[in-house]
Structure formats: structure tokens, C-alpha cells
VOBA-1610 file (N, C-alpha, C; in pm, whole numbers, padded with zeros to 5 digits, always signed):
BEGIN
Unk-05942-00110+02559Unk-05891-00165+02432Unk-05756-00102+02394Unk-05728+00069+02437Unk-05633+00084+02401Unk-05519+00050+02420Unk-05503+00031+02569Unk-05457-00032+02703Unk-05375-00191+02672Unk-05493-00207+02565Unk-05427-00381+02544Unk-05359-00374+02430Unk-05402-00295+02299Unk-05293-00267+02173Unk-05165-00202+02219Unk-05156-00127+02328Unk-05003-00079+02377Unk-04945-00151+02426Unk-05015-00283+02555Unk-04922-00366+02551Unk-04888-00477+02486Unk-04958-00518+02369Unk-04919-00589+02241Unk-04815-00535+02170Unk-04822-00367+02214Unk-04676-00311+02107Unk-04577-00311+02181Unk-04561-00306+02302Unk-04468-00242+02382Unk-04377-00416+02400Unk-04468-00518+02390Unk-04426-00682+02406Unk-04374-00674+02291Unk-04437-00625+02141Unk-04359-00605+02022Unk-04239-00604+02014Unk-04180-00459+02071Unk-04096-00420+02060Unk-03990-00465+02132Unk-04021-00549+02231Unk-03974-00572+02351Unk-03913-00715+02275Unk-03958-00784+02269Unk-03963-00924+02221Unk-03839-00865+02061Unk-03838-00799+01982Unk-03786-00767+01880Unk-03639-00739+01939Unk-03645-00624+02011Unk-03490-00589+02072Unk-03418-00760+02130Unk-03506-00819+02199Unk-03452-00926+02277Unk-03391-01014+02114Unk-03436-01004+02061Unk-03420-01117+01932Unk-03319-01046+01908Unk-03327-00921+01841Unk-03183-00827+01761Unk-03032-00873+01858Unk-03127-00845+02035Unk-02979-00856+02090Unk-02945-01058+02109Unk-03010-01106+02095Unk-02926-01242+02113Unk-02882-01272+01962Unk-02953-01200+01822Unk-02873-01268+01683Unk-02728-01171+01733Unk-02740-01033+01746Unk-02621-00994+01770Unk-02484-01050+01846Unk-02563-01127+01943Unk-02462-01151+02032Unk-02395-01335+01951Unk-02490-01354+01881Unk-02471-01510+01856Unk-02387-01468+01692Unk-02378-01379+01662Unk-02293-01317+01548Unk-02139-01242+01578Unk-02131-01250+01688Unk-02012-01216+01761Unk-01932-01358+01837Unk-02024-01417+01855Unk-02006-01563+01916Unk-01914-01643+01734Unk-01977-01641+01621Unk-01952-01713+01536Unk-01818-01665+01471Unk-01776-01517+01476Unk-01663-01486+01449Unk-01564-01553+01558Unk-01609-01531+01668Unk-01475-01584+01771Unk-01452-01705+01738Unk-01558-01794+01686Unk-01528-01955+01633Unk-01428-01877+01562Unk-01531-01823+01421Unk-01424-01869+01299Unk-01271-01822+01329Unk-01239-01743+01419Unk-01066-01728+01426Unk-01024-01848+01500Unk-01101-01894+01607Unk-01030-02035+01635Unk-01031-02129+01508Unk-01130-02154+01439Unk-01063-02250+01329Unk-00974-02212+01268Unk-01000-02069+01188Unk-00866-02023+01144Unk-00791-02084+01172Unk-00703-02046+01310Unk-00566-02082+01364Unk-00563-02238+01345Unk-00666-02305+01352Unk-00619-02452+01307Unk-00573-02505+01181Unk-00660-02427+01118Unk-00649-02459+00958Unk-00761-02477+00868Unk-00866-02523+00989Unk-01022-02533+00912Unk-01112-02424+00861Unk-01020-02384+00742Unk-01104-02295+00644Unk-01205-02307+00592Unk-01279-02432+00592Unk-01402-02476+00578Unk-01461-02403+00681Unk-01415-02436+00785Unk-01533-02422+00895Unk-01575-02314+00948Unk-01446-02249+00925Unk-01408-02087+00974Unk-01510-01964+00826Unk-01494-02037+00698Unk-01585-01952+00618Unk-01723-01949+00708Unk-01789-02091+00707Unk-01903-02129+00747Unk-01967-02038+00898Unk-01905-02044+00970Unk-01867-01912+01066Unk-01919-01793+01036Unk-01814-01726+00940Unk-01841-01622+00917Unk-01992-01579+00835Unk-02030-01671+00725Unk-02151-01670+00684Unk-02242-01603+00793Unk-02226-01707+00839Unk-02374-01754+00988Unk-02362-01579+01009Unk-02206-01543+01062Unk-02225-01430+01148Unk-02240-01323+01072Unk-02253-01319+00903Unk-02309-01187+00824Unk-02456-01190+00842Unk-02536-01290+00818Unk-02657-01356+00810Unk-02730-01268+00959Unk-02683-01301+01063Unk-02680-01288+01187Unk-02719-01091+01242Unk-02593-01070+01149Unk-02601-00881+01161Unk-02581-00914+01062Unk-02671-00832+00958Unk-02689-00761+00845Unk-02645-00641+00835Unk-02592-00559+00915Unk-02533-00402+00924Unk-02398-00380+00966Unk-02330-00512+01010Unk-02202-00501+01066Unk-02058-00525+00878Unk-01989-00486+00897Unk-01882-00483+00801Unk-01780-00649+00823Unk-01811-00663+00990Unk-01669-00727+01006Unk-01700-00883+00926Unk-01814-00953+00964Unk-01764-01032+00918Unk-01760-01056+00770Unk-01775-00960+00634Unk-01754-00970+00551Unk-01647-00953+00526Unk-01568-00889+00619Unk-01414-00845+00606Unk-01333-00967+00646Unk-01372-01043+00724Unk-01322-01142+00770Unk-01345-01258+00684Unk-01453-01295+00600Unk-01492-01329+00502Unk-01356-01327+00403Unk-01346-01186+00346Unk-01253-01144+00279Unk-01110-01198+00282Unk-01052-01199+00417Unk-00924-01261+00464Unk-00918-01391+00453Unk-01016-01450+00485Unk-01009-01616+00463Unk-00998-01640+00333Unk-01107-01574+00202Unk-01081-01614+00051Unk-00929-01617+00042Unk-00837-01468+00086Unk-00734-01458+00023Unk-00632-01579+00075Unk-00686-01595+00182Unk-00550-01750+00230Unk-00603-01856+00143Unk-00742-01886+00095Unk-00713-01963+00005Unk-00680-01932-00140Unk-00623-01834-00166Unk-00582-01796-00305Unk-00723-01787-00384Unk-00824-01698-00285Unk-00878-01663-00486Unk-00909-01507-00401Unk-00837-01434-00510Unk-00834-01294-00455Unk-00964-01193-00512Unk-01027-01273-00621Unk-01129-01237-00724Unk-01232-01254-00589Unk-01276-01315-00510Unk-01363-01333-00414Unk-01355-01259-00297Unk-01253-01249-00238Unk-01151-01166-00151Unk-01223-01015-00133Unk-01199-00951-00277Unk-01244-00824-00310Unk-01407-00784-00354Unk-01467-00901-00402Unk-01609-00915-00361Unk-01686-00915-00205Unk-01607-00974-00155Unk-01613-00982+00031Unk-01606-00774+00045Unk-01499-00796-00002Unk-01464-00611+00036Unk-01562-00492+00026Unk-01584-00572-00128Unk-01703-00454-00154Unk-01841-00464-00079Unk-01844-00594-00072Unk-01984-00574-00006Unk-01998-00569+00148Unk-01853-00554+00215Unk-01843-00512+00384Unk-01833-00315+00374Unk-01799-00318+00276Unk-01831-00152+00214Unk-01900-00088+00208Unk-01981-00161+00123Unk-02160-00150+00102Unk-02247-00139+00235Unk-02176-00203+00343Unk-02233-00244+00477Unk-02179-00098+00537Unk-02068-00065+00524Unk-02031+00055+00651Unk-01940+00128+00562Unk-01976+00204+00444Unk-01884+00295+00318Unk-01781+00373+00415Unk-01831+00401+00562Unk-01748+00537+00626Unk-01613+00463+00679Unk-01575+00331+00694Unk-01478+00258+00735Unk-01342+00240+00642Unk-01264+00317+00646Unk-01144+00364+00594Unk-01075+00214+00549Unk-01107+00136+00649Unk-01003-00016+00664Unk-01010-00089+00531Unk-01158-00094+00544Unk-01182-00185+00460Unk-01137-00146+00315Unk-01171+00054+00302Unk-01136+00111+00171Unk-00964+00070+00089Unk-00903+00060+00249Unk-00760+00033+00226Unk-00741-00098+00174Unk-00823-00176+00288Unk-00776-00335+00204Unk-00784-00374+00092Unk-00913-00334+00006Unk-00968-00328-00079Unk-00839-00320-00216Unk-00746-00145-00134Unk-00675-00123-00207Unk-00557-00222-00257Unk-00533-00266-00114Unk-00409-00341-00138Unk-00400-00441-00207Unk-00554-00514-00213Unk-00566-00655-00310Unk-00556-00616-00433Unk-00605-00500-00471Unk-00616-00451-00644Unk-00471-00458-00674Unk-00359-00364-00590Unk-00307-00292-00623Unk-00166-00461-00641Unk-00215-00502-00520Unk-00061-00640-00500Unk-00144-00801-00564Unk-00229-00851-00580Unk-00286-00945-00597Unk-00350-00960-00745Unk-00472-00827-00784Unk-00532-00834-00916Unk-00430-00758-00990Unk-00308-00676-00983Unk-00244-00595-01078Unk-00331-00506-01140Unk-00411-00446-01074Unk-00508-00344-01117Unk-00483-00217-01054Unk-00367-00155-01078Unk-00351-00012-00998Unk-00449+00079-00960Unk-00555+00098-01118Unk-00618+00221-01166Unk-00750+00217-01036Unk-00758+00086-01007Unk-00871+00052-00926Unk-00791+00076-00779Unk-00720+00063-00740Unk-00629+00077-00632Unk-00633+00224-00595Unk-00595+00271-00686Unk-00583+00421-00704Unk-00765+00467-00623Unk-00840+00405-00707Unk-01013+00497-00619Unk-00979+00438-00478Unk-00933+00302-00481Unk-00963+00295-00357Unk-00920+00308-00230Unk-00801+00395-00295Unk-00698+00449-00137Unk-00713+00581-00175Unk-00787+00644-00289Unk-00823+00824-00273Unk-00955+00762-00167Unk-01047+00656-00162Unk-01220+00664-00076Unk-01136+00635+00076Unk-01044+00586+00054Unk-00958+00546+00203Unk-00950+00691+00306Unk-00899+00772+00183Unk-00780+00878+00192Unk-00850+00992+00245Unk-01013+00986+00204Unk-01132+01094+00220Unk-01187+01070+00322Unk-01211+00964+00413Unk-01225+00937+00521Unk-01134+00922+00694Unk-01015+00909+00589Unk-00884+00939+00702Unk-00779+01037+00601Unk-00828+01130+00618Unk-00706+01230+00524Unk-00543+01236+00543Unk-00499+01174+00660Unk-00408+01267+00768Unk-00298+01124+00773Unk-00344+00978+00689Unk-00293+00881+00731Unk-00179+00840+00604Unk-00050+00878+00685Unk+00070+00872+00586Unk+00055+00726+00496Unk+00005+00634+00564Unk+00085+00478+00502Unk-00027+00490+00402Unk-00144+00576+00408Unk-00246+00547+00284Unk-00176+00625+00188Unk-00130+00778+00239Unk-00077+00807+00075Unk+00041+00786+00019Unk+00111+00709+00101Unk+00229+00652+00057Unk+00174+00510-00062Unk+00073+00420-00029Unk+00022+00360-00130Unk-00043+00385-00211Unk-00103+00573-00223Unk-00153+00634-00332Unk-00078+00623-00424Unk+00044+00679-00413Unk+00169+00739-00486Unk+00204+00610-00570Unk+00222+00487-00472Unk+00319+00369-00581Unk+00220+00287-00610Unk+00088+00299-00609Unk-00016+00308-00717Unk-00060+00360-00785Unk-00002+00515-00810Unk-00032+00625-00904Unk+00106+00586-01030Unk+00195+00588-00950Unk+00356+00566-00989Unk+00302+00419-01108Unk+00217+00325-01077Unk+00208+00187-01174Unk+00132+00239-01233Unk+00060+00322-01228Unk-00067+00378-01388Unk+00018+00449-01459Unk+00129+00548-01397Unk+00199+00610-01478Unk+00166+00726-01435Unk+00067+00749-01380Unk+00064+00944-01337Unk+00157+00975-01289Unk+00277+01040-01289Unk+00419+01054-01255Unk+00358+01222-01180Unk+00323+01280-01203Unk+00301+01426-01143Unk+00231+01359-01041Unk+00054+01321-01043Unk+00014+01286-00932Unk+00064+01196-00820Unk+00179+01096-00857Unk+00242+01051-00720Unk+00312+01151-00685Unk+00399+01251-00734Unk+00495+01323-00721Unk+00420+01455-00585Unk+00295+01418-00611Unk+00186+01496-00524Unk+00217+01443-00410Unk+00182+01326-00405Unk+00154+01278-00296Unk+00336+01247-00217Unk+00437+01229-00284Unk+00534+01213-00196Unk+00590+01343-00126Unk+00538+01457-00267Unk+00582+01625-00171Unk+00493+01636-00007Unk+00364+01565-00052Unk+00284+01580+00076Unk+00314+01539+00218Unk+00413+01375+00193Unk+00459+01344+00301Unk+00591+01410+00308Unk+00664+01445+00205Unk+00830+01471+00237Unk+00794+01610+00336Unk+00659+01716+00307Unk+00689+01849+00324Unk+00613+01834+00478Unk+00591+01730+00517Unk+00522+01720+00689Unk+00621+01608+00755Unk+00750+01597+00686Unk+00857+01515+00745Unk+00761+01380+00772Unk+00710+01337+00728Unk+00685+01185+00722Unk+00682+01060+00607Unk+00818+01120+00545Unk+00770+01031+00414Unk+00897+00905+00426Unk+00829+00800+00407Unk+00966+00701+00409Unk+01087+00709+00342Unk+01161+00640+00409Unk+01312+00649+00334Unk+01292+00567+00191Unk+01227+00457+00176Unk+01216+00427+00034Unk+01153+00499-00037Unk+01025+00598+00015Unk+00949+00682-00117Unk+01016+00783-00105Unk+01109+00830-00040Unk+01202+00902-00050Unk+01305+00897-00196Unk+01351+00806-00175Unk+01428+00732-00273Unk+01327+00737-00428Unk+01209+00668-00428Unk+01145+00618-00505Unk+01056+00805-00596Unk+01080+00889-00512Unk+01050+01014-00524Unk+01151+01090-00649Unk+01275+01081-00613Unk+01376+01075-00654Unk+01415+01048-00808Unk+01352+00901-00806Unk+01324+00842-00955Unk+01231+00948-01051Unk+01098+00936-01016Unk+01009+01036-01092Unk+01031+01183-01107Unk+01137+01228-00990Unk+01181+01367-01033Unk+01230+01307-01194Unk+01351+01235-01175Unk+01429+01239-01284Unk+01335+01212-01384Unk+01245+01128-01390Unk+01166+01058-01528Unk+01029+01194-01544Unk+01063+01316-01461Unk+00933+01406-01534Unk+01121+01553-01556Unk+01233+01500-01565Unk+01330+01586-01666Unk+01353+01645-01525Unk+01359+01649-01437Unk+01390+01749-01313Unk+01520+01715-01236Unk+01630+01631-01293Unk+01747+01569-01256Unk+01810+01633-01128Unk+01809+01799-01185Unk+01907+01862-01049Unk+01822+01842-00881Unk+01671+01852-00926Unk+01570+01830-00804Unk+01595+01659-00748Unk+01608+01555-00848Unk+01646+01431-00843Unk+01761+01421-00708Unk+01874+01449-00785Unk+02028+01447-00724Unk+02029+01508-00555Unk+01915+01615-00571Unk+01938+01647-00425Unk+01860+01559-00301Unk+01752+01526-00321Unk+01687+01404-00330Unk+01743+01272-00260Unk+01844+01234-00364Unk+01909+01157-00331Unk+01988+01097-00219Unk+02047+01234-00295Unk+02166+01258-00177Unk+02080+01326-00016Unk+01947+01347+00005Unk+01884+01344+00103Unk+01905+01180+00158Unk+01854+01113+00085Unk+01808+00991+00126Unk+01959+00920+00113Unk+02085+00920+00113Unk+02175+00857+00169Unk+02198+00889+00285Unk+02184+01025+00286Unk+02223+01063+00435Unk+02126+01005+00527Unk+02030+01002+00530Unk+01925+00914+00603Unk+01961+00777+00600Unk+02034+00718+00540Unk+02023+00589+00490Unk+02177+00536+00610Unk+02285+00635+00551Unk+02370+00596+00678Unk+02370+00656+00831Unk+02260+00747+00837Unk+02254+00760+00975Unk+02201+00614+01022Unk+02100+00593+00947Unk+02022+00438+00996Unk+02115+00319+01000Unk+02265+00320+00930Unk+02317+00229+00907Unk+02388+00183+01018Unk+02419+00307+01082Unk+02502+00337+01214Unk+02463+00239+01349Unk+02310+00244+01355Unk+02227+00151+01459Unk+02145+00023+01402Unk+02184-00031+01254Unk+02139-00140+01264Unk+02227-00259+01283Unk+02167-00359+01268Unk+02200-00487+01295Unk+02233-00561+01167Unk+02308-00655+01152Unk+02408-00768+01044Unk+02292-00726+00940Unk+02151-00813+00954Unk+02063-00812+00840Unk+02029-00686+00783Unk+01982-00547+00866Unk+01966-00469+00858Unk+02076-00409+00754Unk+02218-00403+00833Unk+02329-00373+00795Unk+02342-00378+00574Unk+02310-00520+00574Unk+02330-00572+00454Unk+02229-00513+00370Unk+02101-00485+00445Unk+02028-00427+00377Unk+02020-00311+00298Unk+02101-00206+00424Unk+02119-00066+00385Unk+02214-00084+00307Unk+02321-00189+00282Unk+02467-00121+00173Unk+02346-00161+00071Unk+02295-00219+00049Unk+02235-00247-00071Unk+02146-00136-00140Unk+02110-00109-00030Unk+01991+00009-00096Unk+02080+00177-00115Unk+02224+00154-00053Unk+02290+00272-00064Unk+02364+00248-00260Unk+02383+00120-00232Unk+02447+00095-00392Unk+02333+00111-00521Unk+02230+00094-00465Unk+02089+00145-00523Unk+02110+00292-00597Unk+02107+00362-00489Unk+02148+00501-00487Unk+02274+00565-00575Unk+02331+00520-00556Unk+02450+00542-00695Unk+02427+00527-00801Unk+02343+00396-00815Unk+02318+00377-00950Unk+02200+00484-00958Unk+02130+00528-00926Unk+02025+00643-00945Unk+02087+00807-00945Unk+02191+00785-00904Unk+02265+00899-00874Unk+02353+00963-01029Unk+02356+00836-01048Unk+02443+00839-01190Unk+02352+00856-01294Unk+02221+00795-01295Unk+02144+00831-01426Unk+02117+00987-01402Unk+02066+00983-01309Unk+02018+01172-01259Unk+02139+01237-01287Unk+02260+01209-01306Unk+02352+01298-01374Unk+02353+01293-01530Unk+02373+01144-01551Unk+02350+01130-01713Unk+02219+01191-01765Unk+02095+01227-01707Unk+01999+01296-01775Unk+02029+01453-01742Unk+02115+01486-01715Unk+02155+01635-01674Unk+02308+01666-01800Unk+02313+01556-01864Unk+02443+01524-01923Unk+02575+01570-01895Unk+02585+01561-01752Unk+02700+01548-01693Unk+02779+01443-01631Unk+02842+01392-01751Unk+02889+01258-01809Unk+03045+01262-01747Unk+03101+01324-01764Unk+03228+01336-01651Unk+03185+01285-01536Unk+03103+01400-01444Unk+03042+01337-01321Unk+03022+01215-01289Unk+02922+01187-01405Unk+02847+01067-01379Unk+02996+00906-01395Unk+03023+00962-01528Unk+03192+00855-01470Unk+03246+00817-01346Unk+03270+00925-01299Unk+03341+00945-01166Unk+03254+00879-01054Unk+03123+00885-01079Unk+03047+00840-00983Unk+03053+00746-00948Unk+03077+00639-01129Unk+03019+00497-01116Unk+03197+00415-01076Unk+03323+00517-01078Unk+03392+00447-01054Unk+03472+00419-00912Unk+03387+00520-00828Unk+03427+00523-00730Unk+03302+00443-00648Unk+03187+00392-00723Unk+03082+00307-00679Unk+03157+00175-00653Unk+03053+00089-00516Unk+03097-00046-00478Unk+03003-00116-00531Unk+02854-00058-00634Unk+02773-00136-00665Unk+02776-00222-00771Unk+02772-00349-00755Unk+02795-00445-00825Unk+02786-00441-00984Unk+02705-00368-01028Unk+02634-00275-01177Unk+02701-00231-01216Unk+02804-00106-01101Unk+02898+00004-01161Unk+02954-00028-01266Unk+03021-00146-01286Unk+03108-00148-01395Unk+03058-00172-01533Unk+02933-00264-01525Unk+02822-00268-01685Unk+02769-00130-01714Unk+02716-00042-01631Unk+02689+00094-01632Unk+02779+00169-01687Unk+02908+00168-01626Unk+03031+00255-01678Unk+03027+00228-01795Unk+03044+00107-01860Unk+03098+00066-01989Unk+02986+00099-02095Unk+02888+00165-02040Unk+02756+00161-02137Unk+02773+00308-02131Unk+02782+00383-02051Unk+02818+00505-02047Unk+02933+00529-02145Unk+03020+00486-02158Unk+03195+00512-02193Unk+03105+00460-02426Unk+03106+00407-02397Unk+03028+00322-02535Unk+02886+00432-02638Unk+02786+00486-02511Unk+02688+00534-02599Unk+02622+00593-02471Unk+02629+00728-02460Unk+02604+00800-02350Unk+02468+00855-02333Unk+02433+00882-02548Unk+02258+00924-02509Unk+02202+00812-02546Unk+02266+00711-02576Unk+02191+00547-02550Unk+02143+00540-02368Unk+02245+00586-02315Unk+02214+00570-02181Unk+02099+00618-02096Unk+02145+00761-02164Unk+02042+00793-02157Unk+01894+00805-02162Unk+01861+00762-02271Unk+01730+00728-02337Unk+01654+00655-02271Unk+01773+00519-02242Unk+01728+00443-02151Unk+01712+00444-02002Unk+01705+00562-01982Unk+01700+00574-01805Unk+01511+00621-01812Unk+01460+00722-01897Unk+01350+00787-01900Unk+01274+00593-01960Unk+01330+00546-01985Unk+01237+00425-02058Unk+01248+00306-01939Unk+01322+00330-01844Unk+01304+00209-01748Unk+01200+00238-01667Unk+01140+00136-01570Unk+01067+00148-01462Unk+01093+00178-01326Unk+01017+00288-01283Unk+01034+00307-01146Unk+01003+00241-01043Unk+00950+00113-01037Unk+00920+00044-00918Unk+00991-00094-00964
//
């Protein structure tokens, strides 16, 4: 008798794995559809897909994530991030999803504060990954924590990996937490970076960098005007090619701690 309940269990078990492995495999099968419809266009068909293949594995993340990507091509991002959370819920230790999560809050719902948890849960699982705390920062930077991005850009500037724009964008929040002379040097870091790069790019490129160098002047000049060195800052804006220089100058020349005032009251992004 015992003989026959073991092999009733052992067929159990046997028969169970065989099932787990063909839904598995037929849940891997339904994603590869849904990216071929994708690419066609049949977002109908391609959701429908992905369903099947959550249904299919109950423990896998992807196709809720994939789920996720399809809402957002059809514009509803409110669903998008429901997909997110609950491919989350499925595998919390998966950094990706923590990130994507982030990026919809942070570029789609205009919800920084939520952006913010969700590239610190990103950030705790991959500590070491620059492009996450570079989107800490200019999601800390839209709530307004001006010290805590200021964290996070010392973190990349002081392991030489911080971009030339949060470089720049670093720069700003010196000046807007009163630290102008830390600002100016800053700056003038990130031109010099800016025309070494200018040296090897190309027409588009090219146009890009004068732009973002004329950027820089004009930032160069408030970070003097909040240091109230207004001579300087003259001189700056008149030897500037940026298109601004001259409305700037004249606002300077007119009402200098008007100008002022208004540099700590503009926005950094």
C-alpha cells in the first residue's frame, strides 16, 4: 500500500512540474507574440498577450513590466504605474522596474516626491548606479530639497562621474543655497568640459554646446550678482554672445538687488 501512495505522489509531483514547465514555457511564448504585435501596432493584441503571459507565471515581473510599456504608448500613464507596482510586488529585489516606476512619476504624473522613494528603492538595490542618482538629484531638485540633491551631485562629481549637465545644474543650487563663490568655480569647471567636448563634435552637436556655453554666462553672471560683484558681473554680460546678455545687462544697470532677488526666486530646472 505504501508502495502505491508513493507512486501516486511521485506521478503528483511529476505531472505538476510537467504543467509548471509547459505554462512557463507557453508564458514566454506569449511575450514573444506580444513584441511582434507591438512592432505592428496591434496594441490590442499585444496587451492581450501579455495578460495570458502574467496569468501563465504568477512569479515572473516581466510581463507586468511589459504590460506597463504598452499602457504608456497608449497614453494612460495612471495604468502604466499600476502595471509597475504590481511587477514589484512580483520581484521587489529588481532595481529596473524601481527605476521605471521612477521615471513615470517623476516625467509623466509630475509627482517628484513619489519619484524621489522610488529611485532611493532603485538606489538600495543597485547603490553604485550613477544614472539612478543623477535622477535622484533632479527629482530631489523638483520637491525643492536643494541640500539633498546637492548630496547626490557631490556623490557623483567626487567619483568623477557626474554629467556635464548636473554638473552645470549643480552649480545652480550652489548659488540658490547662498554659496556663489562654490557656484562660479563650478561653472567655470563645466565650461571647460564643455569646450573640450566642443573641439570633437559635430555641426548639431557643435550648436548645441555654444548654446549650453551661453547658458553658462548667464549663470555665471547671477553667481556673481549674488556675491554682489556687480562690476564683474557687467563685464561678464558684455563680453557675453548670449542672446539674453543684453536684457540681463540692462536689468542689472536699472536695479541690481532687483536682480538679484530674482535669481534665488527662479527655477533650477
Amino acid at each position: 500500500m505504501g508502495r502505491v501512495v508513493f507512486k501516486i505522489s511521485v506521478g503528483f509531483v511529476a505531472g505538476a512540474l510537467i504543467l509548471l514547465a509547459v505554462s512557463l514555457y507557453l508564458s514566454n511564448r506569449f511575450l514573444e507574440d506580444h513584441q511582434r504585435l507591438a512592432e505592428t501596432g496591434d496594441l490590442r493584441g499585444a496587451v492581450n498577450k501579455v495578460e495570458w503571459a502574467a496569468r501563465l507565471d504568477p512569479f515572473s515581473p516581466a510581463p507586468l513590466s511589459s504590460e506597463a510599456y504598452l499602457e504608456l504608448r497608449q497614453g494612460r500613464p495612471e495604468a502604466a504605474a499600476n502595471a509597475f507596482e504590481r511587477a514589484i510586488r512580483r520581484d521587489p529585489y529588481n532595481y529596473r522596474n524601481h527605476e521605471a516606476l521612477g521615471n513615470l512619476q517623476r516625467q509623466q504624473l509630475d509627482d517628484p516626491e513619489e519619484a524621489v522613494e522610488s529611485y532611493r528603492e532603485a538606489l538600495n538595490r543597485n547603490p553604485h548606479a550613477a544614472t539612478l542618482v543623477s535622477r535622484l538629484a533632479d527629482a530631489l531638485v523638483s520637491t525643492g530639497d536643494l541640500e539633498g540633491a546637492r548630496a547626490q551631485y557631490e556623490w557623483l562629481y567626487e567619483r568623477g562621474r557626474i554629467p556635464l549637465r548636473d554638473l552645470y545644474t549643480l552649480g545652480k543650487v550652489q548659488m540658490r543655497l547662498d554659496e556663489p563663490e562654490e557656484a562660479t568655480e563650478t561653472f567655470e569647471e563645466a565650461r571647460e568640459r564643455a569646450d573640450a567636448e566642443l573641439e570633437s563634435s559635430n555641426e548639431q552637436q557643435e550648436d548645441q554646446k555654444r548654446a549650453f556655453l551661453e547658458s553658462l554666462d548667464l549663470a555665471t553672471a547671477d553667481a556673481l550678482v549674488v556675491q554682489r560683484s556687480y562690476a564683474e558681473a557687467r563685464d561678464y554680460l558684455a563680453r557675453s554672445e548670449a542672446g539674453q546678455a543684453p536684457a540681463v545687462l540692462a536689468l542689472l544697470d536699472e536695479d541690481p538687488e532687483a536682480y538679484r532677488r530674482s535669481v534665488f526666486d527662479a527655477s533650477i530646472n
